[in-house]
C-alpha positions as CSV (number, residue, x, y, z in Angstrom):
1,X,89.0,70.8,-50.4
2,X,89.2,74.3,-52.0
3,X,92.0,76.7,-51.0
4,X,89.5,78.6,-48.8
5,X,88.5,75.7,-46.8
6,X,92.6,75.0,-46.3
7,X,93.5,77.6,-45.4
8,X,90.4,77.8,-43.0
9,X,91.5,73.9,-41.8
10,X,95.2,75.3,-41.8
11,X,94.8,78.3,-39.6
12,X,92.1,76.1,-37.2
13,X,95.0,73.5,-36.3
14,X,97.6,75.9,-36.6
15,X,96.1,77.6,-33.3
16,X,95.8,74.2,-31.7
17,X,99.4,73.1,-32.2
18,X,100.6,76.8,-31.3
19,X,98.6,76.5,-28.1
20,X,99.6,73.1,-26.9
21,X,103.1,72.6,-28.3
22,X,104.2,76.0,-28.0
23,X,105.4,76.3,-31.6
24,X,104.2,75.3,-35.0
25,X,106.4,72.9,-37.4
26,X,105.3,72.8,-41.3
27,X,105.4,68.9,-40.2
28,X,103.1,68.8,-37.3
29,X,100.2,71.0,-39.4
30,X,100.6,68.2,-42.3
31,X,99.9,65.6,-39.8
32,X,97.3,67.5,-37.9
33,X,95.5,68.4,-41.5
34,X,95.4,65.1,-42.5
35,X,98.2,65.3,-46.0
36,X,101.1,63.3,-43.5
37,X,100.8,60.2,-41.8
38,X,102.8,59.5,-38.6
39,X,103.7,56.3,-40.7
40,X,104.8,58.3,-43.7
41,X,106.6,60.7,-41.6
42,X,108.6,58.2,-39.6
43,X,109.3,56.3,-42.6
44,X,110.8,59.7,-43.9
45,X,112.8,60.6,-40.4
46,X,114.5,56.8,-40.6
47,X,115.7,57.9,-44.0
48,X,113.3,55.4,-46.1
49,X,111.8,58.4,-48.2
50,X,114.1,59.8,-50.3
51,X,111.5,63.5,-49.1
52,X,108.7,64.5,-47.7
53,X,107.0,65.8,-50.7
54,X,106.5,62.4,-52.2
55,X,104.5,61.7,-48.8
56,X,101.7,64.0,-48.7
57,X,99.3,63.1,-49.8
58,X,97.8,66.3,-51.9
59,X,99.9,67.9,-54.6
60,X,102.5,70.9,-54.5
61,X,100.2,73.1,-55.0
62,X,97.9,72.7,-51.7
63,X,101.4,72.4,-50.3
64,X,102.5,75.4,-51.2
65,X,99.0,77.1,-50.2
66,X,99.4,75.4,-46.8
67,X,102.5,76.8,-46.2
68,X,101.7,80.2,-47.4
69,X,98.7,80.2,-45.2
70,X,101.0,78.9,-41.7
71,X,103.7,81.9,-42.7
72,X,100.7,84.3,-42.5
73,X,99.4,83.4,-39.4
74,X,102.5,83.5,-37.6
75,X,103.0,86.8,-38.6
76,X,99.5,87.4,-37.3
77,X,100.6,85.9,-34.0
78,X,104.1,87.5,-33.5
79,X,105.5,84.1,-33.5
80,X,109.5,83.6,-34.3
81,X,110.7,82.1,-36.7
82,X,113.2,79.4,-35.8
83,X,115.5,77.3,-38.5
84,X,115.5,73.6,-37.8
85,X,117.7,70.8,-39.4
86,X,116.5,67.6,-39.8
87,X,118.9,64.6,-39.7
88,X,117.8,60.9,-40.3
89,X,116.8,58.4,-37.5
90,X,117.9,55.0,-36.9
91,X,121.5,54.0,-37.5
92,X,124.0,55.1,-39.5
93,X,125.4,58.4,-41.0
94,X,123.2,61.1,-40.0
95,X,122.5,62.8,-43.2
96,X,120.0,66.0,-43.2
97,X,117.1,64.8,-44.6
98,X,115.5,66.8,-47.7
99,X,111.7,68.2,-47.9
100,X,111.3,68.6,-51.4
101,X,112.0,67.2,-54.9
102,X,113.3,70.5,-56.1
103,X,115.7,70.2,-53.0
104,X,116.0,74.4,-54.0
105,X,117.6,76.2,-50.7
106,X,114.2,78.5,-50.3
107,X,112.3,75.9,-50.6
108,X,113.6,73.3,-47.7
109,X,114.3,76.4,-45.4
110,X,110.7,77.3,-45.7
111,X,109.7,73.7,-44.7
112,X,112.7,73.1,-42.1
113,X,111.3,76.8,-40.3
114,X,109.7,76.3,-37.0
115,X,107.3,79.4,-35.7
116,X,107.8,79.7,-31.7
117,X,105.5,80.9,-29.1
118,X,108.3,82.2,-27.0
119,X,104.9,83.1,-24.3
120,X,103.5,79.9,-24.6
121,X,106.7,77.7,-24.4
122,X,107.4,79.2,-21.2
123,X,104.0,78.4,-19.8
124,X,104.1,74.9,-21.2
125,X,107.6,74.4,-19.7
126,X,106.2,76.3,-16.1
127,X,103.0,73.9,-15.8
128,X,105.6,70.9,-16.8
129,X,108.1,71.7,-13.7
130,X,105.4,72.9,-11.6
131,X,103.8,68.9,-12.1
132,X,107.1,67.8,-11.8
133,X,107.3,68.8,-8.3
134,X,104.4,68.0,-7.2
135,X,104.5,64.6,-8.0
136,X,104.3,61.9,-4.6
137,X,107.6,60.8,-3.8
138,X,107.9,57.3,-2.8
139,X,110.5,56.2,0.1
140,X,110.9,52.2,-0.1
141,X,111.9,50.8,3.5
């Protein structure tokens, strides 16, 4: 895939997550593009990856193009940038995992950055309470 088609692919499911999740991770648009396996990503959260770079499967360079393209479009869509630490799964210490070889500061913020829909959260969270109550309640005698 050339960097046109990414970033083309990259804006396309970036509008879908934004619109059903309410926010966009740089995790969720790997696994929604196809570089980052729920498997891979799992293995990473339990701590069995030493980081998520090794994972995705294209190189740092589509990575980096990726992520350019996602900071672009949620400056296009007004949406907020939100800092996100990541700690390991599963038993044991909870060590903050790491995103990148490099493990350079700039680098994992720009990966651990979440881009809220502060709109679109609300109306997720509205349609979830509104289902909420409407659900049958059931009275055993």
């Amino acid at each position: 895939m050339n960097n046109e088609e990414l970033k083309r692919v990259v804006r396309n499911a970036a509008n879908k997550i934004q619109n059903s999740e309410g926010f966009i991770s740089p995790v969720n648009l790997f696994m929604e593009i196809g570089i980052l396996s729920k498997k891979d990503y799992e293995d990473w959260r339990m701590g069995r990856v030493p980081y998520l770079e090794s994972v995705c499967r294209t190189n740092l360079k589509k990575l980096t193009t990726a992520m350019k393209e996602l900071r672009k479009y949620a400056v296009e869509n007004n949406l907020k940038p939100s800092k996100t630490v990541y700690k390991k799964w599963g038993k044991g210490k909870k060590v903050q995992l790491r995103f990148s070889k490099s493990n350079k500061h700039k680098i994992e913020e720009a990966y651990s950055t979440h881009y809220v829909d502060k709109g679109k959260v609300e109306e997720i969270n509205q349609k979830k309470r509104t289902r909420k109550q409407e659900q049958p309640t059931s009275f055993h005698c």
